[in-house]
C-alpha positions as CSV (number, residue, x, y, z in Angstrom):
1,X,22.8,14.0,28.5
2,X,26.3,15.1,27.3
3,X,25.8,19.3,26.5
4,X,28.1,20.6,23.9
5,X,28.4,24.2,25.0
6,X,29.4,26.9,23.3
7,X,30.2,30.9,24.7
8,X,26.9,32.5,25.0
9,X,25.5,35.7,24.6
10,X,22.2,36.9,26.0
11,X,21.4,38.6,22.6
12,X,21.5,35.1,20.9
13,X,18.7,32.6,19.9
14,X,20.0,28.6,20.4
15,X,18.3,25.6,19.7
16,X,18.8,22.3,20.8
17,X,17.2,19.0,18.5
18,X,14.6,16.9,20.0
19,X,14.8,14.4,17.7
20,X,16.1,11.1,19.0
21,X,17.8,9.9,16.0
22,X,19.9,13.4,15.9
23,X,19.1,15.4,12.9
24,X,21.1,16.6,9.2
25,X,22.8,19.8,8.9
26,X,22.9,20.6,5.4
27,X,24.2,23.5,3.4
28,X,21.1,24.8,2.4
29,X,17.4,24.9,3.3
30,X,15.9,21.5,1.7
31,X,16.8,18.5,1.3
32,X,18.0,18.3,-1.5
33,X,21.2,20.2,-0.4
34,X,24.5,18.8,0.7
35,X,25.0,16.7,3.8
36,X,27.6,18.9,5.9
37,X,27.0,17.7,9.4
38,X,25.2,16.0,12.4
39,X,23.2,17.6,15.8
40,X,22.0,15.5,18.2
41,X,19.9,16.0,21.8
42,X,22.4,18.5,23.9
43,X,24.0,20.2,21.4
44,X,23.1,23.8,21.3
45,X,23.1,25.4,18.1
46,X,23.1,29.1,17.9
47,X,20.5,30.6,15.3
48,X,21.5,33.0,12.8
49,X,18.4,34.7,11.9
50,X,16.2,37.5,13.2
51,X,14.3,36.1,16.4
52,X,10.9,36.8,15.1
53,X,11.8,35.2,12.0
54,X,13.5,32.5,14.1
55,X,10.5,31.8,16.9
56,X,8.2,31.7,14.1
57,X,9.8,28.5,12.8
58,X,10.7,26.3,15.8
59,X,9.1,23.5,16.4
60,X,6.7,24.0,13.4
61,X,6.6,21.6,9.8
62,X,7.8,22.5,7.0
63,X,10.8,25.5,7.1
64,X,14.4,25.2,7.8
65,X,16.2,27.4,10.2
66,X,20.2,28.4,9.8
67,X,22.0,28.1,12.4
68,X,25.8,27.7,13.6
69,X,27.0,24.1,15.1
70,X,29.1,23.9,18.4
71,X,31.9,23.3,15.8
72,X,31.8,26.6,14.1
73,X,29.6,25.0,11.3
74,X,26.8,27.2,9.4
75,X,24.4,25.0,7.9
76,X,20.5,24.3,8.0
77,X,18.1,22.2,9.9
78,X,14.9,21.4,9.6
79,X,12.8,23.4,11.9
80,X,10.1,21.0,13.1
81,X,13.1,19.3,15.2
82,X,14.4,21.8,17.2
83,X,13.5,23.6,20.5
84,X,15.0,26.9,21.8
85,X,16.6,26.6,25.0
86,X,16.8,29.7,27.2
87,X,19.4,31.5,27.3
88,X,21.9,28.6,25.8
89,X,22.2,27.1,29.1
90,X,19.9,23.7,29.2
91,X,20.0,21.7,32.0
92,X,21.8,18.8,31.9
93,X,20.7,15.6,33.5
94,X,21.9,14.0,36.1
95,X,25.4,12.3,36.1
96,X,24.3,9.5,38.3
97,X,21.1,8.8,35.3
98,X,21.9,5.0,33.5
99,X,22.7,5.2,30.0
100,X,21.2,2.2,28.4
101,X,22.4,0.9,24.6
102,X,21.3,-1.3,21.8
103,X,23.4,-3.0,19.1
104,X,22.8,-1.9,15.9
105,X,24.0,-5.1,14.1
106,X,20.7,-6.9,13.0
107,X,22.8,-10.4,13.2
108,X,23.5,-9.7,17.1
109,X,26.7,-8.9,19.0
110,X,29.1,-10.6,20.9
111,X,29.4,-9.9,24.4
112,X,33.0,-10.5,25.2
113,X,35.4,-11.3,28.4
114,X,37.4,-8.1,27.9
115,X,37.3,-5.0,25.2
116,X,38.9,-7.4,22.0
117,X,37.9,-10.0,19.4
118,X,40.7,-11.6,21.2
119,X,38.4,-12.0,24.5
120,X,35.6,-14.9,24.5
121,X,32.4,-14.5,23.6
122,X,30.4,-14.8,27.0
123,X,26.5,-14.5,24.9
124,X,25.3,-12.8,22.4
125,X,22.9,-9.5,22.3
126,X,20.0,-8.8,19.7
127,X,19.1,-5.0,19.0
128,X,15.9,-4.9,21.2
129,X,17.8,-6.1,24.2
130,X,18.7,-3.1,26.8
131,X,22.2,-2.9,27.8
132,X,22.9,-1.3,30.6
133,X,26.8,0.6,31.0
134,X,29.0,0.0,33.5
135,X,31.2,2.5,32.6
136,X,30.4,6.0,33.6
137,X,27.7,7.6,30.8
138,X,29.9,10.1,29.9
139,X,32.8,7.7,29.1
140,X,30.6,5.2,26.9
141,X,28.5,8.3,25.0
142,X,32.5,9.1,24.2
143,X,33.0,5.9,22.4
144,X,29.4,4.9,20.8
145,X,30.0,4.3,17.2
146,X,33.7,4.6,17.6
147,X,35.7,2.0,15.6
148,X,38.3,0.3,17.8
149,X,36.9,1.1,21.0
150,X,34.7,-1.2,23.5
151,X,32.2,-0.2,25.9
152,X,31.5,-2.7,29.1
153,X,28.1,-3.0,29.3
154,X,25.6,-5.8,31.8
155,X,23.1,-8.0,29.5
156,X,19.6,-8.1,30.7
157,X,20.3,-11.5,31.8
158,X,22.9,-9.9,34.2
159,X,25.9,-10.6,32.2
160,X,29.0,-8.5,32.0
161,X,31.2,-8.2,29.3
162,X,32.3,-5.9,26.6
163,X,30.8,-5.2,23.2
164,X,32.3,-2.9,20.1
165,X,31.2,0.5,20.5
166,X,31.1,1.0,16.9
167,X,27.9,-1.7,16.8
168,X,26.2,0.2,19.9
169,X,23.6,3.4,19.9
170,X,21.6,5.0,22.8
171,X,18.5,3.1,23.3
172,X,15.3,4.9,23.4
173,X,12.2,3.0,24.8
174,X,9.4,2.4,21.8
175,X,7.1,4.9,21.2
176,X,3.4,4.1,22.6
177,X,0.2,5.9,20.8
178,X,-2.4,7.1,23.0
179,X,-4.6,5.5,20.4
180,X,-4.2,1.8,21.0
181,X,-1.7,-0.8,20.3
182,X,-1.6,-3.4,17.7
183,X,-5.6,-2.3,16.9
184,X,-7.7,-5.5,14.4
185,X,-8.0,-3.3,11.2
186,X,-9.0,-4.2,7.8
187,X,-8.1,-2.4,4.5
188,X,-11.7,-1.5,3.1
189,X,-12.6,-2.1,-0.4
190,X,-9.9,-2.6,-3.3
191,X,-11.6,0.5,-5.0
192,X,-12.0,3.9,-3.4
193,X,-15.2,4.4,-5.7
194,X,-17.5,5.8,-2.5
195,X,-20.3,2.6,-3.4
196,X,-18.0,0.0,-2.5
197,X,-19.1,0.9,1.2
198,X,-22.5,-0.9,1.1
199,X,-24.4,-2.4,3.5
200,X,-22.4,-6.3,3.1
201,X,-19.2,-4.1,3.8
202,X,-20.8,-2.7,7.2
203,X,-21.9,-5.8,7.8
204,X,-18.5,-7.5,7.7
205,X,-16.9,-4.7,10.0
206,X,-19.5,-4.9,12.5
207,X,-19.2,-8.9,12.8
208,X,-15.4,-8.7,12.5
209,X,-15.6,-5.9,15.9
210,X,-12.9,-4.1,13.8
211,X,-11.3,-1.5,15.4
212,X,-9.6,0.4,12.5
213,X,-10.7,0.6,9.2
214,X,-8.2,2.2,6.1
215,X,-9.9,3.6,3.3
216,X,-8.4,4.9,0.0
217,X,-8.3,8.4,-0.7
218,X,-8.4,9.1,-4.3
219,X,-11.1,11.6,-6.5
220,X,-13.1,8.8,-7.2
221,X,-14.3,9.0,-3.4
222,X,-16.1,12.2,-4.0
223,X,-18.1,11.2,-6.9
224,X,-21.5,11.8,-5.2
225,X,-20.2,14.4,-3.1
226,X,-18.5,15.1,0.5
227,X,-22.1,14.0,2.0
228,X,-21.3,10.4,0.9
229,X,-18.1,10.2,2.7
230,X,-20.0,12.3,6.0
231,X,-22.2,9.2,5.6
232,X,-19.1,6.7,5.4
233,X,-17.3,7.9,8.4
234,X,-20.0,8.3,10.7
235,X,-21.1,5.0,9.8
236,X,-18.1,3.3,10.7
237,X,-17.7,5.2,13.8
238,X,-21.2,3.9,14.7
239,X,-20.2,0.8,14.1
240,X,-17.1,1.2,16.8
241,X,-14.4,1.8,14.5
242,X,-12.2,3.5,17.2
243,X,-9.4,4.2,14.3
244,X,-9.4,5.6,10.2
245,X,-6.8,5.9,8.2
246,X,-6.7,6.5,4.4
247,X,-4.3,5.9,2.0
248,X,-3.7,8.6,-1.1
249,X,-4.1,6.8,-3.9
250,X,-2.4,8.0,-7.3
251,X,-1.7,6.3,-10.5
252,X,2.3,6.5,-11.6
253,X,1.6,5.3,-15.6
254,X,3.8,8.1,-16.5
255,X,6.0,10.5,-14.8
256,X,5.1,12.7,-12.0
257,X,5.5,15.4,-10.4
258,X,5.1,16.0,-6.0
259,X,2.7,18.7,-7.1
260,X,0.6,16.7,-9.7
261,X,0.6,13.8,-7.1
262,X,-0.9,16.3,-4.5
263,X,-3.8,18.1,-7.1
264,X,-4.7,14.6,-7.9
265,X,-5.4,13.4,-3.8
266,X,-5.7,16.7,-2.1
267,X,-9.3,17.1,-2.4
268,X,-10.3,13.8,-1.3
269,X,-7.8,14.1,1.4
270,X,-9.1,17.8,2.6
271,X,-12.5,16.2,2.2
272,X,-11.8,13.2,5.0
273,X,-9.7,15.4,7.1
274,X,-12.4,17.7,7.0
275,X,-14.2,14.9,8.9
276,X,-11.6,13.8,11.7
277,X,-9.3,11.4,9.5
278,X,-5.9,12.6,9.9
279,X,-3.7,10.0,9.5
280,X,-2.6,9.6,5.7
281,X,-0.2,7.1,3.9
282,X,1.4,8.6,1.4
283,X,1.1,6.5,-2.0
284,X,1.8,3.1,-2.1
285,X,4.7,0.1,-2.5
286,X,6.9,2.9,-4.0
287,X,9.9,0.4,-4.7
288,X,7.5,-1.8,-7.5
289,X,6.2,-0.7,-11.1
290,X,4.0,-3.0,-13.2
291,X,1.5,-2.8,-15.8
292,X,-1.0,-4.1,-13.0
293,X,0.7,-2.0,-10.4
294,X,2.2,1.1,-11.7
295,X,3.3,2.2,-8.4
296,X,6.5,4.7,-10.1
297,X,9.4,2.9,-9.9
298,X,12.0,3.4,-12.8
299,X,9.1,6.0,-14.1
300,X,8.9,8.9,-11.0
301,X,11.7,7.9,-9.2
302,X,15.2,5.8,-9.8
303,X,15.6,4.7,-5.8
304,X,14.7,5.0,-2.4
305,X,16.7,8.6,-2.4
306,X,14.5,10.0,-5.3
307,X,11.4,8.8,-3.7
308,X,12.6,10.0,-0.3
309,X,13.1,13.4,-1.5
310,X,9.4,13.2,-3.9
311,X,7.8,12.2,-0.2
312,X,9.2,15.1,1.7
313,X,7.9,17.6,-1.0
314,X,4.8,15.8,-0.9
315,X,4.1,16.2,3.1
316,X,5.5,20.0,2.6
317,X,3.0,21.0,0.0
318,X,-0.2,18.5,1.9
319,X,0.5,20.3,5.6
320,X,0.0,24.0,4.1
321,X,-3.8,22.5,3.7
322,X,-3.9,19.8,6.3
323,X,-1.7,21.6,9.5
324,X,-2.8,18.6,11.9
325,X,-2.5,15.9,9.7
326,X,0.1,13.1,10.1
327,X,1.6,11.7,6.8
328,X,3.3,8.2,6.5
329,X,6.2,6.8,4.8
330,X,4.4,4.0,3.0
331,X,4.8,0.4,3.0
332,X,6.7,-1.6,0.5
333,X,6.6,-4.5,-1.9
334,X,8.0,-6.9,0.7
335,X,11.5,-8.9,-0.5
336,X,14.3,-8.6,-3.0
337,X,15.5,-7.4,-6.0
338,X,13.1,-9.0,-8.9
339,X,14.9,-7.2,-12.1
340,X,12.1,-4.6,-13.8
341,X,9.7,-5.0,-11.2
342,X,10.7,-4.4,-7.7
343,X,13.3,-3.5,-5.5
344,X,14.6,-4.8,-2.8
345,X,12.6,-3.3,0.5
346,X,15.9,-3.6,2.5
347,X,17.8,-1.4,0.4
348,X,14.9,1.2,-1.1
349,X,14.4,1.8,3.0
350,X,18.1,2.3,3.7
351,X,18.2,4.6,0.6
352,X,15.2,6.7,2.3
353,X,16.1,7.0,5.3
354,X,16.9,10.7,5.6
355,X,13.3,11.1,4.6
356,X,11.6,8.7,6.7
357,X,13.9,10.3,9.9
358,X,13.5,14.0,8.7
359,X,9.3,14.0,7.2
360,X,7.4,10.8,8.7
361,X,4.9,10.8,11.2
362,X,4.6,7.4,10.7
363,X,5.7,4.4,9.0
364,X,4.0,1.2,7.1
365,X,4.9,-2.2,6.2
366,X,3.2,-5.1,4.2
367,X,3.5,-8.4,4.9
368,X,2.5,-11.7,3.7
369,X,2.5,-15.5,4.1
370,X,0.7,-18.5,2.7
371,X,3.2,-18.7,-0.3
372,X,5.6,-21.1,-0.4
373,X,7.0,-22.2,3.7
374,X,5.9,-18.7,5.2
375,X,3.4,-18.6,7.6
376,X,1.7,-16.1,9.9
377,X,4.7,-16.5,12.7
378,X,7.1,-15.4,10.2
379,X,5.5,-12.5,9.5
380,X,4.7,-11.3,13.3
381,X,8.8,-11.6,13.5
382,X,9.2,-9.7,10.5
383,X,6.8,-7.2,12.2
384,X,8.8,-7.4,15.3
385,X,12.3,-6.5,13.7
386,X,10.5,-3.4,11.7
387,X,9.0,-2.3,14.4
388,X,12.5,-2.5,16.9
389,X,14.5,-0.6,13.9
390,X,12.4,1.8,13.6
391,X,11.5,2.1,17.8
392,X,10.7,6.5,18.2
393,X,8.4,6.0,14.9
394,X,4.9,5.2,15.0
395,X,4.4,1.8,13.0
396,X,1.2,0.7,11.2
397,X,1.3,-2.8,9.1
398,X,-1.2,-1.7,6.3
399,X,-1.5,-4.3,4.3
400,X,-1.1,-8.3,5.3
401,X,-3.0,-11.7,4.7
402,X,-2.7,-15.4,4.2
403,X,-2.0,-15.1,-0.2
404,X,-2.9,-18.4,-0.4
405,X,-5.1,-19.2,-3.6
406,X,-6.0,-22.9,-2.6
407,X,-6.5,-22.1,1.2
408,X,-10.1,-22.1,2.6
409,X,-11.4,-18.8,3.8
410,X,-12.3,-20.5,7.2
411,X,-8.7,-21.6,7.6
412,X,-7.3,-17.9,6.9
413,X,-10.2,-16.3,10.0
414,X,-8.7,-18.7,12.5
415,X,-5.2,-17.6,11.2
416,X,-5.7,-14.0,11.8
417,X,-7.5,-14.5,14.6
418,X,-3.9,-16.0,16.2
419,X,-2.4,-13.2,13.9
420,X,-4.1,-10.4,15.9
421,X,-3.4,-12.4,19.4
422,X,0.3,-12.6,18.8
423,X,1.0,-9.1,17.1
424,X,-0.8,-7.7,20.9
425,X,2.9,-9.2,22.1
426,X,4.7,-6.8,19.9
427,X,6.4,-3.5,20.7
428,X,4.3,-0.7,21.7
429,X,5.2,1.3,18.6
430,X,3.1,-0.9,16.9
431,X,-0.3,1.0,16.3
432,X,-2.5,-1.6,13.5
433,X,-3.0,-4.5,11.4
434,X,-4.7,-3.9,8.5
435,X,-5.9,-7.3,6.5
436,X,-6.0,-7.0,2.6
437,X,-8.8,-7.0,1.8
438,X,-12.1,-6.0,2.7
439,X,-13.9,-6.3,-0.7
440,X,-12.8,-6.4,-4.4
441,X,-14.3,-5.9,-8.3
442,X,-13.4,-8.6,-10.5
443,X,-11.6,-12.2,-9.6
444,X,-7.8,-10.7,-8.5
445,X,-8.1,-10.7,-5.4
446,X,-11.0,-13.3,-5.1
447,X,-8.4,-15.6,-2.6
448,X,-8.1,-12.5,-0.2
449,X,-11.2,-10.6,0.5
450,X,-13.4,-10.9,3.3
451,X,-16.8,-10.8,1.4
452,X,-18.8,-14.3,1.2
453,X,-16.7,-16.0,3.9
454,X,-15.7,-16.8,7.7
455,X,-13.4,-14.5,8.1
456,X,-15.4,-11.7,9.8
457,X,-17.0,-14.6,11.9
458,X,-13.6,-15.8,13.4
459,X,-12.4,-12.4,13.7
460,X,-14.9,-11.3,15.5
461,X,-14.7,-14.0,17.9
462,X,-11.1,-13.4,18.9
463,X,-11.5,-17.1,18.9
464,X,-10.6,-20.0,16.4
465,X,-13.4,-22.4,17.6
């Protein structure tokens, strides 16, 4: 890597970021204070606070640390993604180690004869594709994202040629969870009333051989007390469920606040992480407000930026309780712009994307076919793209299913049973598929639960016969 070093003093503290993305300076400790400046892996960053002060921070969630770019810059970062380096003086990597890159233009790049839109286009790259440099590392980490300037680079087909720098970024390999990849989950009941976990529901995720299970988090959970959720964990744990997550659950019919939304789940959170479940979604298709779904768009928040900054206060405030917990950017109302009901995922997620870089453990998507031409294949490339743009983040589709109303139940099984069997083909950052829905009150969702069908037959199966 490419160190940015600055004169050092043994009676300084530096810090380096580990994040791969690079991290915000800002001019103040949050984030809702002005964007002043970048830091990425190499540069060292001298700290200006006391050292106890300072070593008590690093590395940990939630505080900011100020500290002085390579540039001369004061500013603050958040603490969780920095490391101290000893002394100032990292060790750089070899100048013999490849640099590999990716395109950032979702459409593809051109691969040209020579560095100009003058040259002919030899192929085209997509963004997962590895490029490999040909020019020495140090020269192409000078001209990544650099209008005007080209970078030769060799396909993975073997192809030389030059591409723009300023459509080219560092490629990291995917992140892979020691947990699993691509795990057959199912979102449990539609209700997180603790009784919706019955004996049919037990039934259907031992048939099914589901592997993870999300449940919904919300006070309603803990009606009978933390013994009935003891009693729904260990169930499901019995039954081979190697994975739980919950979602917190939170009603937006009015405005609200990142500390009303955390009194509201906290207890039922506290009360499953209590009992190993650590990985939370944080609320719940955040760009849509209806009167069926008042999920606090236009009411809590204005755009993904607003919400972005609601979700970082959130995961502050939930990991003074729940230190080992990981929290979740949550999925979306898939599509565009619908005018007083949703918008677009594209842009809400664009809008975010200081928080989902800077506060996410995790990320979650929703996806669905069965409505109009869509089918499952169209989602597993959907699943694909999200899971390549967002490749050092954990990435967990939470809710998906055939929405057909006049499709058979038996014909939806043998479609996620080839759902399941493709999504194993996609990136390893991929950790579960969660099908909506396990059980529901009322007729809603009568078209998508498992309950009084195939499904859990096929499923469990791994087969379509």
């Amino acid at each position: 890597m490419s160190i940015t070093q600055p004169a050092t003093s043994n009676n300084k503290l530096y810090v380096t970021p580990t994040n791969k993305y690079g991290i915000i300076v800002r001019d103040g400790p949050g984030n809702q204070y002005k964007h002043i400046a970048e830091a990425f892996i190499g540069d060292i960053l001298e700290v200006l606070e006391e050292e106890a002060q300072a070593l008590s921070k690093i590395g940990q969630r939630g505080p900011w640390l100020k500290i002085r770019t390579p540039q001369g810059q004061d500013g603050w970062v958040f603490s969780r993604f920095v490391q101290r380096i000893a002394g100032g003086t990292p060790t750089p990597d070899t100048p013999t180690q490849p640099l590999y890159l990716r395109t950032t233009a979702q459409d593809g790049l051109y691969v040209r004869s020579g560095p100009g839109t003058q040259f002919k286009a030899l192929t085209s790259v997509r963004w997962h594709q590895r490029l490999e440099t040909v020019d020495s590392p140090d020269q192409a980490k000078a001209s990544l994202g650099k209008y005007g300037e080209w970078i030769q680079i060799k396909t993975p087909q073997g192809i030389t040629g030059w591409s723009a720098a300023w459509y080219l970024e560092a490629f990291v390999e995917p992140l892979s969870w020691p947990l699993g990849h691509a795990l057959v989950g199912l979102h449990g009941p539609a209700e997180p009333w603790w009784d919706r976990w019955n004996e049919p529901a037990y039934q259907i995720v031992q048939q099914g051989r589901i592997e993870a299970v999300k449940m919904l988090a919300a006070g309603e959970l803990l009606a009978k007390g933390p013994e009935a959720v003891t009693n729904i964990v260990n169930r499901l744990r019995g039954l081979g469920v190697r994975f739980i997550m919950a979602r917190l659950l939170f009603n937006f019919s009015g405005p609200r606040s990142p500390e009303d939304f955390v009194k509201a789940v906290l207890p039922a959170a506290r009360c499953l992480y209590e009992r190993g479940v650590e990985y939370f979604e944080v609320h719940n298709e955040p760009n849509l407000h209806t009167a069926r779904s008042p999920e606090g768009m236009w009411v809590a928040w204005q755009n993904g930026r607003e919400f972005g900054v609601f979700f970082e206060r959130v995961v502050e405030l939930l990991r003074r309780d729940l230190p080992r917990a990981y929290f979740g950017f949550p999925g979306l109302s898939s599509g565009f712009d619908i005018p007083k009901v949703r918008v677009g995922s594209e842009r809400f997620l664009d809008e975010a994307d200081d928080a989902i870089k800077n506060s996410a453990d995790f990320i979650c998507m929703h996806t669905y076919w069965g409505i109009g031409s869509a089918n499952y294949l169209d989602s597993i490339r959907e699943i694909r793209d999200f899971c390549n743009k967002y490749y050092g983040k954990l990435v967990f589709v939470t809710e998906f299913n055939n929405g057909g109303a006049n499709i058979g139940k038996d014909i939806k099984g043998r479609e996620y049973v080839q759902f399941y069997t493709e999504a194993r083909k996609l990136p390893s950052n991929l950790g579960g598929l969660f099908s909506f829905v396990l059980s529901a009150a009322g007729g809603d969702f009568s078209h998508e639960v498992w309950t009084d069908s195939s499904i859990a037959y096929y499923v469990g199966r791994r087969s379509i016969t």
